[in-house]
PDB file of N, CA, C and O in Angstrom, chain B, residues numbered from 101:
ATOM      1  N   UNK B 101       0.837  -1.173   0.000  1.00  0.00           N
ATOM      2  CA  UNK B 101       0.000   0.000   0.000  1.00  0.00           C
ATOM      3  C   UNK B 101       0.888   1.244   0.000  1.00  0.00           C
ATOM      4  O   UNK B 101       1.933   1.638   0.517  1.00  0.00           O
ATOM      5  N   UNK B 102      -0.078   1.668  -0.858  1.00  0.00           N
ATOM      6  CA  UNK B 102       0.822   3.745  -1.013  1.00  0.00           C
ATOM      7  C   UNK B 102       1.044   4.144   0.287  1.00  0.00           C
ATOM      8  O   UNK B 102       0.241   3.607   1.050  1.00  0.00           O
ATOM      9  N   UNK B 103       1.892   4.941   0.877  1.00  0.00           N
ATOM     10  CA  UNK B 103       2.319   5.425   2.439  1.00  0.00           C
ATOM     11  C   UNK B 103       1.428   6.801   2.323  1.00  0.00           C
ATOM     12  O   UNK B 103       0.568   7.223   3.096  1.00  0.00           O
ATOM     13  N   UNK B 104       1.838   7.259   1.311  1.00  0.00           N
ATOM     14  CA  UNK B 104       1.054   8.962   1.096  1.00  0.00           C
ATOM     15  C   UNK B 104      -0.863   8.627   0.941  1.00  0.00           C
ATOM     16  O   UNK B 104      -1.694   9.533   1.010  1.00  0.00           O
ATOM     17  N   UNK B 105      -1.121   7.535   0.786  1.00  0.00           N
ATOM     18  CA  UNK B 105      -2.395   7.413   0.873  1.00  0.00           C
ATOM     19  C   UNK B 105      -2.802   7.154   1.970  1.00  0.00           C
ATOM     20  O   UNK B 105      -2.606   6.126   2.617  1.00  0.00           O
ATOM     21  N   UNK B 106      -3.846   8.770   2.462  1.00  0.00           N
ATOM     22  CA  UNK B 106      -4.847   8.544   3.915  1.00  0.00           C
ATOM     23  C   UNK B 106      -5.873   8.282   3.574  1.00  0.00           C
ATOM     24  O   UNK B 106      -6.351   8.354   2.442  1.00  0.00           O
ATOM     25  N   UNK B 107      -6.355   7.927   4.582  1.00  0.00           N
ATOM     26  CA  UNK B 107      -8.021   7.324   5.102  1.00  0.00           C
ATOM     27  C   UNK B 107      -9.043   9.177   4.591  1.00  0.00           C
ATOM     28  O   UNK B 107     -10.156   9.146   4.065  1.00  0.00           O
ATOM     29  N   UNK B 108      -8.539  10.088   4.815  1.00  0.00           N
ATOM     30  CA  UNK B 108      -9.163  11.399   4.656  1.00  0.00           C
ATOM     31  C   UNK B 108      -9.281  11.866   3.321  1.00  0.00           C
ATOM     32  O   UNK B 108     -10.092  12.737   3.005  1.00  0.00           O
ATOM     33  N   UNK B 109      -8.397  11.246   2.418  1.00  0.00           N
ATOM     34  CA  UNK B 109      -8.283  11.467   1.359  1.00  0.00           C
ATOM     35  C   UNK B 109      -9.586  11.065   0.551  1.00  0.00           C
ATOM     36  O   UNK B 109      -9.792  11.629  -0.523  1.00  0.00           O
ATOM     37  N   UNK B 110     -10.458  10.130   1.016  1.00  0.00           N
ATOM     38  CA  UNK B 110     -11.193   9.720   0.381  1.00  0.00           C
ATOM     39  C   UNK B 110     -12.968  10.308   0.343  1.00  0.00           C
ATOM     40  O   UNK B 110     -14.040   9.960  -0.152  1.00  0.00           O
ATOM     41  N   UNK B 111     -12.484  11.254   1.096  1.00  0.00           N
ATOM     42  CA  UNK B 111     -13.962  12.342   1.452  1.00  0.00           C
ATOM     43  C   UNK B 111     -13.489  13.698   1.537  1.00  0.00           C
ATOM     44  O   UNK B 111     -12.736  14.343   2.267  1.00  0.00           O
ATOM     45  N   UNK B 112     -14.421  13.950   0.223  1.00  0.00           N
ATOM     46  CA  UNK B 112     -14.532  15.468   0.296  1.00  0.00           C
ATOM     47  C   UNK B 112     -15.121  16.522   1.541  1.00  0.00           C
ATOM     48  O   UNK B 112     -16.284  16.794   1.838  1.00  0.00           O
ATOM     49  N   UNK B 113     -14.210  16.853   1.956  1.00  0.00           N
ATOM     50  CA  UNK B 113     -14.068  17.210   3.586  1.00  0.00           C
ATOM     51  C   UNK B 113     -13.428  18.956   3.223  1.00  0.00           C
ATOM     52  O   UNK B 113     -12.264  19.163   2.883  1.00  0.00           O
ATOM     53  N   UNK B 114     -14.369  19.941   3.375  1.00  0.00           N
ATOM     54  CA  UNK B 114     -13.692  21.291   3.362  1.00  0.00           C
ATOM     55  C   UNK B 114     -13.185  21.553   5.107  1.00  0.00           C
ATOM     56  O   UNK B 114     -13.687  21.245   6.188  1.00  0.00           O
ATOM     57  N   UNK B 115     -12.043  22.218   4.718  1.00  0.00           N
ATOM     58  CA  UNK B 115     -11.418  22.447   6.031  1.00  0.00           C
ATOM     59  C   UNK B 115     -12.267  23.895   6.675  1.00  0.00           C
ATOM     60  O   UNK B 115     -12.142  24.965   6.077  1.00  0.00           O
ATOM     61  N   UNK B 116     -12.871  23.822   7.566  1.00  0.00           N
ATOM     62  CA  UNK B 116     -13.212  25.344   8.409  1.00  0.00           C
ATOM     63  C   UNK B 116     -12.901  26.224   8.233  1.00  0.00           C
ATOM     64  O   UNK B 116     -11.681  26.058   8.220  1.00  0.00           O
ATOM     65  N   UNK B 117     -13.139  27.591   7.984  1.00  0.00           N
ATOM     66  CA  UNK B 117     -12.495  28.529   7.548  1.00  0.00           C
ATOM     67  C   UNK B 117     -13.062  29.735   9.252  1.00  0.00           C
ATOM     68  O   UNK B 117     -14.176  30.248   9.145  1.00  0.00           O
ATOM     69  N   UNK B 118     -12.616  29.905   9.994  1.00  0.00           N
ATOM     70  CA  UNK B 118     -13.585  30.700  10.845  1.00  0.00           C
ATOM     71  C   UNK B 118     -13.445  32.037  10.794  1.00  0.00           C
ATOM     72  O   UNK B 118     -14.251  32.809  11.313  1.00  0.00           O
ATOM     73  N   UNK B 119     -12.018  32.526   9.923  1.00  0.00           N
ATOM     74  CA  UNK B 119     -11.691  33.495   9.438  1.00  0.00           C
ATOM     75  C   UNK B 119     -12.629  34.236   8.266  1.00  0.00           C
ATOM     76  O   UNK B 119     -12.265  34.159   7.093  1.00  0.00           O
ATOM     77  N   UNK B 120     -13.762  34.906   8.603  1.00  0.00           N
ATOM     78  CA  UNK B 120     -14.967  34.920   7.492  1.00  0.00           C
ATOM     79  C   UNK B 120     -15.463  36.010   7.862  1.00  0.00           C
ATOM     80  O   UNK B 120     -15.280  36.525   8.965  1.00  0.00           O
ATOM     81  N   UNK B 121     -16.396  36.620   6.616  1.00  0.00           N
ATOM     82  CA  UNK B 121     -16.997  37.986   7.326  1.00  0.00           C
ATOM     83  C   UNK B 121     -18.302  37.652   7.839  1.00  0.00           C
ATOM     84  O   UNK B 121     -18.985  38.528   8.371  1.00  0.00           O
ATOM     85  N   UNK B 122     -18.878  35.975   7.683  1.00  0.00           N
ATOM     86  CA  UNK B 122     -20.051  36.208   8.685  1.00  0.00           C
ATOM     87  C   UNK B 122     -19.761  35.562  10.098  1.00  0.00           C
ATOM     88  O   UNK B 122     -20.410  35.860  11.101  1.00  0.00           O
ATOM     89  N   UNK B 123     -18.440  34.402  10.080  1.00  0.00           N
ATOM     90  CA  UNK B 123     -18.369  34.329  11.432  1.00  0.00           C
ATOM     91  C   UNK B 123     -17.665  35.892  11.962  1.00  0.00           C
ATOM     92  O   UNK B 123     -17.556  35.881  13.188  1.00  0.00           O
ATOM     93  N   UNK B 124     -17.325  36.797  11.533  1.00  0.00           N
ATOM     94  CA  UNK B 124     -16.808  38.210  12.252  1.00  0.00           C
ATOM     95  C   UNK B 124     -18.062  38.516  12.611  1.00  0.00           C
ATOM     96  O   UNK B 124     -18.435  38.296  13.764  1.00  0.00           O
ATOM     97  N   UNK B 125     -18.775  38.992  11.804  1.00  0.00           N
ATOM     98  CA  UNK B 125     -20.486  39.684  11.972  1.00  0.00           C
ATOM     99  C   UNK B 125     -20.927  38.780  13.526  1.00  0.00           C
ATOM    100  O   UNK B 125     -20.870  39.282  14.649  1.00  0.00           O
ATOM    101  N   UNK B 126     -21.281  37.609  13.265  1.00  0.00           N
ATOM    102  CA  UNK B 126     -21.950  36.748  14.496  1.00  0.00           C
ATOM    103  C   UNK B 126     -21.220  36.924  15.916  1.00  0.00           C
ATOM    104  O   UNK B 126     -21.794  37.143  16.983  1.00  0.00           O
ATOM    105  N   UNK B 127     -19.351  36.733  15.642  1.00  0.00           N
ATOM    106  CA  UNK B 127     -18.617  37.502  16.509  1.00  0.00           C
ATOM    107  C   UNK B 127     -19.015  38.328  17.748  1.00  0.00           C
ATOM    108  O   UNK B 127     -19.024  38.145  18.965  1.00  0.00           O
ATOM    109  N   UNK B 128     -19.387  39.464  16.769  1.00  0.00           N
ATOM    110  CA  UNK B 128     -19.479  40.670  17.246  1.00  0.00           C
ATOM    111  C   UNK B 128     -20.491  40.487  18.122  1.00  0.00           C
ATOM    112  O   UNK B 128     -20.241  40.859  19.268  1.00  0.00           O
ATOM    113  N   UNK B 129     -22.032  39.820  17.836  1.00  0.00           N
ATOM    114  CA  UNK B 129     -23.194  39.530  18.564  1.00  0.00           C
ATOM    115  C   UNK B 129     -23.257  37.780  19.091  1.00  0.00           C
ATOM    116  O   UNK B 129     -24.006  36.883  18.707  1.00  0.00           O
ATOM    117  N   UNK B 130     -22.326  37.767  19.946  1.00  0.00           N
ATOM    118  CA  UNK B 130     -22.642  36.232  20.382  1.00  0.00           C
ATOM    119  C   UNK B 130     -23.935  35.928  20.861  1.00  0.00           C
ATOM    120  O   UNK B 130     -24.302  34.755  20.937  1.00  0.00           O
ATOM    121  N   UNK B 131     -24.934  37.224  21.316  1.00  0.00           N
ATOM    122  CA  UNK B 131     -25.992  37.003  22.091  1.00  0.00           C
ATOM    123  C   UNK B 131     -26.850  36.076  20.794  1.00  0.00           C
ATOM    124  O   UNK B 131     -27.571  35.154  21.176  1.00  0.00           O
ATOM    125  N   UNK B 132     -26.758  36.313  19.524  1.00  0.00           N
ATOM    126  CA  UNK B 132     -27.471  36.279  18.641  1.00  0.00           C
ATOM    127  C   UNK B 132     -28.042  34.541  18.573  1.00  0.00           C
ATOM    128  O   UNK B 132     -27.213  33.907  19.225  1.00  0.00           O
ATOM    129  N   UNK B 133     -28.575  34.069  18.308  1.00  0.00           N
ATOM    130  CA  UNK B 133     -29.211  32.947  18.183  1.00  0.00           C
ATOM    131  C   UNK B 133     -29.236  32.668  16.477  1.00  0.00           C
ATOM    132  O   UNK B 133     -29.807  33.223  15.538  1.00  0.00           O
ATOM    133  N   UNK B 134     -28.427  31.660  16.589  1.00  0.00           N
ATOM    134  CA  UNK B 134     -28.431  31.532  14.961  1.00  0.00           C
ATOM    135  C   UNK B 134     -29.277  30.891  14.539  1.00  0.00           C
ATOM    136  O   UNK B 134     -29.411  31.280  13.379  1.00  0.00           O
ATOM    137  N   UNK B 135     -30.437  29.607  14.860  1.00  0.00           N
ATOM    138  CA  UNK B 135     -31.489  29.096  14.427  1.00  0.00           C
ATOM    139  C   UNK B 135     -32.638  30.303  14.601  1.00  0.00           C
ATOM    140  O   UNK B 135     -33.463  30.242  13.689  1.00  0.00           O
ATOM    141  N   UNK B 136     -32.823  31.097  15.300  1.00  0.00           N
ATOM    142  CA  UNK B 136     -33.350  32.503  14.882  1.00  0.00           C
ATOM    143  C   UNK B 136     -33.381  33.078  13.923  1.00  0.00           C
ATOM    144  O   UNK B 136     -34.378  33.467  13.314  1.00  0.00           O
ATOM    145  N   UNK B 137     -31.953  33.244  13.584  1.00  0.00           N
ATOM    146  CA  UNK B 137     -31.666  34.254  12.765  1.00  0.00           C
ATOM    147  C   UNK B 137     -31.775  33.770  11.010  1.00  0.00           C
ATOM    148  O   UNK B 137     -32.224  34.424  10.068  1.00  0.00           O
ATOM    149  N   UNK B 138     -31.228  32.496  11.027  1.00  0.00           N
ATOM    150  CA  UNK B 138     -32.197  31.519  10.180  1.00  0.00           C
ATOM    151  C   UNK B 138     -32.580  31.775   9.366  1.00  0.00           C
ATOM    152  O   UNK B 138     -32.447  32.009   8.165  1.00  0.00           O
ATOM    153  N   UNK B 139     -33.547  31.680  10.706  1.00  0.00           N
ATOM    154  CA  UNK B 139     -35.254  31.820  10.579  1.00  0.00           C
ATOM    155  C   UNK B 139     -35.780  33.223   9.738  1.00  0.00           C
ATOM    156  O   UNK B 139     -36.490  33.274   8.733  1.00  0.00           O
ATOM    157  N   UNK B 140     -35.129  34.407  10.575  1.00  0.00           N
ATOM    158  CA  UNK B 140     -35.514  35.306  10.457  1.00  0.00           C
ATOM    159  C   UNK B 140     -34.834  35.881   8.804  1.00  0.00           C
ATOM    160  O   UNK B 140     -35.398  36.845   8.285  1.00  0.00           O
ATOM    161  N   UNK B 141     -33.761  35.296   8.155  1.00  0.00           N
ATOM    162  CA  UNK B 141     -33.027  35.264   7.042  1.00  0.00           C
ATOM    163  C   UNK B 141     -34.011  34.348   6.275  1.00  0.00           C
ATOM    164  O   UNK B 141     -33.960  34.453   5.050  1.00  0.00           O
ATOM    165  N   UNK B 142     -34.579  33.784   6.607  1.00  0.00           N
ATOM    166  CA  UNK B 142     -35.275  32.706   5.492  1.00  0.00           C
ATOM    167  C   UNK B 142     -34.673  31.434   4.445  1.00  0.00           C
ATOM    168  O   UNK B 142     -35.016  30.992   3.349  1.00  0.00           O
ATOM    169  N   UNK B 143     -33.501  31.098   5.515  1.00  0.00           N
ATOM    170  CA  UNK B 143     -32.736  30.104   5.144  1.00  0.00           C
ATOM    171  C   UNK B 143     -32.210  28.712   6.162  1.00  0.00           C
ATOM    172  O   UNK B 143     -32.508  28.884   7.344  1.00  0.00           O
ATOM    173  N   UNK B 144     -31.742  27.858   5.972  1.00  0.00           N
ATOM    174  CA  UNK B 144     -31.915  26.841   6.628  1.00  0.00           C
ATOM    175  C   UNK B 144     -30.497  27.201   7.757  1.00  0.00           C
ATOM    176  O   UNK B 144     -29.522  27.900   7.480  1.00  0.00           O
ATOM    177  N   UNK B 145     -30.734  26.581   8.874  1.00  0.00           N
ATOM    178  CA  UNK B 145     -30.270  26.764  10.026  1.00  0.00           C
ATOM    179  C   UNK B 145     -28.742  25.823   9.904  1.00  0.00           C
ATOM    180  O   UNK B 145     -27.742  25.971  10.605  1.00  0.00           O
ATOM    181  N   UNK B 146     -28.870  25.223   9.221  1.00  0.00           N
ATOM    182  CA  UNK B 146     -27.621  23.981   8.966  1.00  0.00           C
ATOM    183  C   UNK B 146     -26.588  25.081   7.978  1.00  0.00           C
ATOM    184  O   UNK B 146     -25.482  25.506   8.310  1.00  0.00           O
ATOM    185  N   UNK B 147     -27.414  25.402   6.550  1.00  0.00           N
ATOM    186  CA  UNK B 147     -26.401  26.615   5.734  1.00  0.00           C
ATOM    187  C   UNK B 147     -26.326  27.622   6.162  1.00  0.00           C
ATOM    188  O   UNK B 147     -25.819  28.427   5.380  1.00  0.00           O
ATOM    189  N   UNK B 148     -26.678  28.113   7.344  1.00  0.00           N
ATOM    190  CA  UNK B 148     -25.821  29.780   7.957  1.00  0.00           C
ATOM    191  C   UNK B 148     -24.944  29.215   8.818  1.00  0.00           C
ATOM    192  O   UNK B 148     -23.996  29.932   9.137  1.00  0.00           O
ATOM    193  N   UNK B 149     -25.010  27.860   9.399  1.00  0.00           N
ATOM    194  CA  UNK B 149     -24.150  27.444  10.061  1.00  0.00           C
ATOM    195  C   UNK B 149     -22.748  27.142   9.487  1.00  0.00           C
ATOM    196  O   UNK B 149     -21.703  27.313  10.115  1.00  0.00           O
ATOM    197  N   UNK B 150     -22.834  26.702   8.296  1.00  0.00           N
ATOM    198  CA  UNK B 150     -21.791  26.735   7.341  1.00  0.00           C
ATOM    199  C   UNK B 150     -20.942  27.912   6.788  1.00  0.00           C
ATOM    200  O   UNK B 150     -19.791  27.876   6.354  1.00  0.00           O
ATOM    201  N   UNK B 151     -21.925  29.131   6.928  1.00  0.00           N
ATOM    202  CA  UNK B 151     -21.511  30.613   6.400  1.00  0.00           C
ATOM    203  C   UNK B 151     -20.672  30.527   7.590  1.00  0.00           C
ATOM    204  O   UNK B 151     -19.449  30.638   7.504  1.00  0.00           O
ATOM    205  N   UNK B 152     -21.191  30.361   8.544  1.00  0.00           N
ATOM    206  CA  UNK B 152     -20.183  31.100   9.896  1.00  0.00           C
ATOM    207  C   UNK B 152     -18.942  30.179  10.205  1.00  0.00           C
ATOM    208  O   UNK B 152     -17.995  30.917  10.475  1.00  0.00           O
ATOM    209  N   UNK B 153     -18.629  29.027  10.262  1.00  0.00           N
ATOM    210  CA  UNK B 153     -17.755  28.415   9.709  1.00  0.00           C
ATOM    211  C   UNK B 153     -16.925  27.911   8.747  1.00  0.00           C
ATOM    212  O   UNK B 153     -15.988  27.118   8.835  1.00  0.00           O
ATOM    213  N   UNK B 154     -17.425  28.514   7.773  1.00  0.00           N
ATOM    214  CA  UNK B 154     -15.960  29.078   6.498  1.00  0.00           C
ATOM    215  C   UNK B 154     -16.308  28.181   5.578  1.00  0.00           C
ATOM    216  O   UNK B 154     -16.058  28.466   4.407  1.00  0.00           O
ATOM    217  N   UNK B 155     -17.070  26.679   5.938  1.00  0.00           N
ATOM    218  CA  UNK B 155     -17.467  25.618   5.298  1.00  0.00           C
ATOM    219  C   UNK B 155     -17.772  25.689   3.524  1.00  0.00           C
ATOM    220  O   UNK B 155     -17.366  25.099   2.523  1.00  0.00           O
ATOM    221  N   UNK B 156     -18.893  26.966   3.906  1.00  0.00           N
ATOM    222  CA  UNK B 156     -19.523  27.373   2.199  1.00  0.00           C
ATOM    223  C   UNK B 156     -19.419  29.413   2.315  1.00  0.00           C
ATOM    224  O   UNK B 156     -19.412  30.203   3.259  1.00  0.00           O
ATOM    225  N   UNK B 157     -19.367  29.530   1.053  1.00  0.00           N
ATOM    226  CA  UNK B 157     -19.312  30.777   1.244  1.00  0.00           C
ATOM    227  C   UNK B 157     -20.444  31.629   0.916  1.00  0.00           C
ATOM    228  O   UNK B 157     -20.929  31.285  -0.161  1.00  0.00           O
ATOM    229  N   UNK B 158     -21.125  32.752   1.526  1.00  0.00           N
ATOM    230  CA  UNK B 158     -22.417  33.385   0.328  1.00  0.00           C
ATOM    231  C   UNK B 158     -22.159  33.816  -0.433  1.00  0.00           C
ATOM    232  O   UNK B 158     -21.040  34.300  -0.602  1.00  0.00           O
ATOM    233  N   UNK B 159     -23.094  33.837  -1.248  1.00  0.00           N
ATOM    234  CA  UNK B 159     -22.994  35.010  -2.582  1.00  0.00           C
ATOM    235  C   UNK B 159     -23.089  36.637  -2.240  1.00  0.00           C
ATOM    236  O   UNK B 159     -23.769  36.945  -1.262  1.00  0.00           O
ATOM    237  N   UNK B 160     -22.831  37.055  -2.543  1.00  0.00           N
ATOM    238  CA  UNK B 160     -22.659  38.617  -2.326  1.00  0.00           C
ATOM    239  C   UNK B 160     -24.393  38.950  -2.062  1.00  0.00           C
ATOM    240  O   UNK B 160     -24.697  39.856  -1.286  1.00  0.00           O
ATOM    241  N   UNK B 161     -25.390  38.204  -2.718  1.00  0.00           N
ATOM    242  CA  UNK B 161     -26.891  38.490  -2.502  1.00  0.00           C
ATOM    243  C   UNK B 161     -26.854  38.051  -1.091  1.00  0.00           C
ATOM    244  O   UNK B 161     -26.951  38.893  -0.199  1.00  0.00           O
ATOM    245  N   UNK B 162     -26.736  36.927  -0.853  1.00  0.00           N
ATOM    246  CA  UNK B 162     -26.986  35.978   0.290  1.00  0.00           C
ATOM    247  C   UNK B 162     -26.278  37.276   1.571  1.00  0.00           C
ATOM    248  O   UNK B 162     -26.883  37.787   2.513  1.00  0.00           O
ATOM    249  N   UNK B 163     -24.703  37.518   1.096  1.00  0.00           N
ATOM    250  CA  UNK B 163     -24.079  38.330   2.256  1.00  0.00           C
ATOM    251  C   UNK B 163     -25.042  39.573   2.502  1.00  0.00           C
ATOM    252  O   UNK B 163     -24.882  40.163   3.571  1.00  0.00           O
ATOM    253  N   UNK B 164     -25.773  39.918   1.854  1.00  0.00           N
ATOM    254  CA  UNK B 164     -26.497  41.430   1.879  1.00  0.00           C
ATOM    255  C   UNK B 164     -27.534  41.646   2.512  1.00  0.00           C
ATOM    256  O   UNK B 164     -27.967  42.649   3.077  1.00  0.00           O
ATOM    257  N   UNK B 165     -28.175  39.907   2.288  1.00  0.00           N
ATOM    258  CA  UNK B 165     -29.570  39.632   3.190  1.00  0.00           C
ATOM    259  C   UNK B 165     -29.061  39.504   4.710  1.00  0.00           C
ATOM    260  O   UNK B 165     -29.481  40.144   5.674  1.00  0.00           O
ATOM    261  N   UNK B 166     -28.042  38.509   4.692  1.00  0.00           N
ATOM    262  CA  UNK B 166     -27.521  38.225   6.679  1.00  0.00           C
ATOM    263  C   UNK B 166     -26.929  39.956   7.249  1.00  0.00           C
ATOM    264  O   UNK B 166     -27.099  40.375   8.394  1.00  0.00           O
ATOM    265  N   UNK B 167     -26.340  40.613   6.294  1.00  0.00           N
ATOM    266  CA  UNK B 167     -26.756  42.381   7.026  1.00  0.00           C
ATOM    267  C   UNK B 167     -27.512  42.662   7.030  1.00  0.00           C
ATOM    268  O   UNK B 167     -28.091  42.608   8.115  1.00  0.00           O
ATOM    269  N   UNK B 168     -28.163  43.163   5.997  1.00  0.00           N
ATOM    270  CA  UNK B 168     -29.909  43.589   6.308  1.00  0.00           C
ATOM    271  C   UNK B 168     -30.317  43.208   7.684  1.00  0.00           C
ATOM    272  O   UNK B 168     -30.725  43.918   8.604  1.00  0.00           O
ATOM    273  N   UNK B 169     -30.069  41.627   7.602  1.00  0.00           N
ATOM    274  CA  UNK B 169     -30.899  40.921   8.805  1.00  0.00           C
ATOM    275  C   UNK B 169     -30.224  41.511  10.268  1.00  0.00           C
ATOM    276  O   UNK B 169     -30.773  41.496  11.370  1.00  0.00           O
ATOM    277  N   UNK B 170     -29.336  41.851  10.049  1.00  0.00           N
ATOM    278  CA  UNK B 170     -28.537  42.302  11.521  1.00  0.00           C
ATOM    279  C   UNK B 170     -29.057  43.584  11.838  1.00  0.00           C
ATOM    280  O   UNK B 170     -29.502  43.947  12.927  1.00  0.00           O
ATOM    281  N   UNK B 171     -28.924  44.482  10.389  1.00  0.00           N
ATOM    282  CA  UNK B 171     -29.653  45.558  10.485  1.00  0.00           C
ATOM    283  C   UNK B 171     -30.763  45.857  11.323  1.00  0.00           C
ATOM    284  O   UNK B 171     -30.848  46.328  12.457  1.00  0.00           O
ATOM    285  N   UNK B 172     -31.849  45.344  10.220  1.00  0.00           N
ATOM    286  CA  UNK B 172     -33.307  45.333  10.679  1.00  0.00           C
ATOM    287  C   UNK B 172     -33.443  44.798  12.217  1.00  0.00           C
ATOM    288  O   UNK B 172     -34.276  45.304  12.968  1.00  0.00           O
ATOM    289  N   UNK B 173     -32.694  43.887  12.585  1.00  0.00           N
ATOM    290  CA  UNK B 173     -32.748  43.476  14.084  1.00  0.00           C
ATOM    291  C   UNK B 173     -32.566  44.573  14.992  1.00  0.00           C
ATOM    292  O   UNK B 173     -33.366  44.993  15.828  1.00  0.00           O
ATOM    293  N   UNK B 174     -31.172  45.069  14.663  1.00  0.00           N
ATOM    294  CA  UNK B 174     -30.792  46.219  15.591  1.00  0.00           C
ATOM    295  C   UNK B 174     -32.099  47.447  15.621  1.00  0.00           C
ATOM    296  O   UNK B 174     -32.561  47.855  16.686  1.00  0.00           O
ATOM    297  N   UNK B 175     -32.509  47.860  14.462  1.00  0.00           N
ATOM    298  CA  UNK B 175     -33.667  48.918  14.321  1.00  0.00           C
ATOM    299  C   UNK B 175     -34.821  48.387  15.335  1.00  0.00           C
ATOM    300  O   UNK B 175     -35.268  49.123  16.214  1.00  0.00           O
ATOM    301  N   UNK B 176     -35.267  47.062  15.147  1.00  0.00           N
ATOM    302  CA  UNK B 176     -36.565  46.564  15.995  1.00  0.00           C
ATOM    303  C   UNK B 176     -35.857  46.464  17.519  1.00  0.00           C
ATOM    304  O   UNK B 176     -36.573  46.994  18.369  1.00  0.00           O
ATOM    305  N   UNK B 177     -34.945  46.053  17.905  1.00  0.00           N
ATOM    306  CA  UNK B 177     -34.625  45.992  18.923  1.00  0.00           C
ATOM    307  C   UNK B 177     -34.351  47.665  19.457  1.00  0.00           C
ATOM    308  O   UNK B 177     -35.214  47.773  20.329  1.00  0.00           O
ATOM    309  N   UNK B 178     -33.824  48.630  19.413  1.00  0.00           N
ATOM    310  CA  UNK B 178     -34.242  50.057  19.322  1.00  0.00           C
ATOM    311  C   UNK B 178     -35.737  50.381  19.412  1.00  0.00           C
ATOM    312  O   UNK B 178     -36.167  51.048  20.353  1.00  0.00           O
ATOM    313  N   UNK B 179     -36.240  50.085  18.797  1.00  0.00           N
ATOM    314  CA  UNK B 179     -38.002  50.367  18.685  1.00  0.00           C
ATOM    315  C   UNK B 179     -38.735  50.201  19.926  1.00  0.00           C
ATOM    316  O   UNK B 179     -39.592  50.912  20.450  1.00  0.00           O
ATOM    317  N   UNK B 180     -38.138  48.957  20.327  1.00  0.00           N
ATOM    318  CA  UNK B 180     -38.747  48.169  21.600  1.00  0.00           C
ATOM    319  C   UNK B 180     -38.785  49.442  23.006  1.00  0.00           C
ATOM    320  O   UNK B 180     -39.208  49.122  24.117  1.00  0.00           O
TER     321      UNK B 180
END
């Protein structure tokens, strides 16, 4: 058997990235509840989990909606 051949090699496995601008954003608000926020983004709780861990990246649309969403939070939370 090949020596340079691992067991890891055989699954497409992205390495973490936590260096990201939505794990920075979430960062900033640990209070934040990310199956909330989700929610409140209108996307599945498993793929923002991925945004914030470097896993997958958004699209520049996708990045615009998770501000907005921080946005609009901060405004309603003000309101209150």
């Amino acid at each position: 058997m090949d020596e340079d051949v691992h067991l890891s090699s055989f699954y497409d496995v992205v390495e973490p990235n936590p260096d990201n601008e939505v794990a920075r954003i979430f960062g900033r608000f640990p209070q934040i509840n990310v199956s909330e926020m989700a929610k409140y983004i209108g996307i599945n709780k498993s793929l923002l989990a991925k945004y914030i861990y470097g896993i997958k990246k958004p699209s520049s649309k996708r990045m615009l909606e998770i501000k907005q969403a921080f946005h609009q939070m901060g405004e309603e939370l003000i309101a209150i």
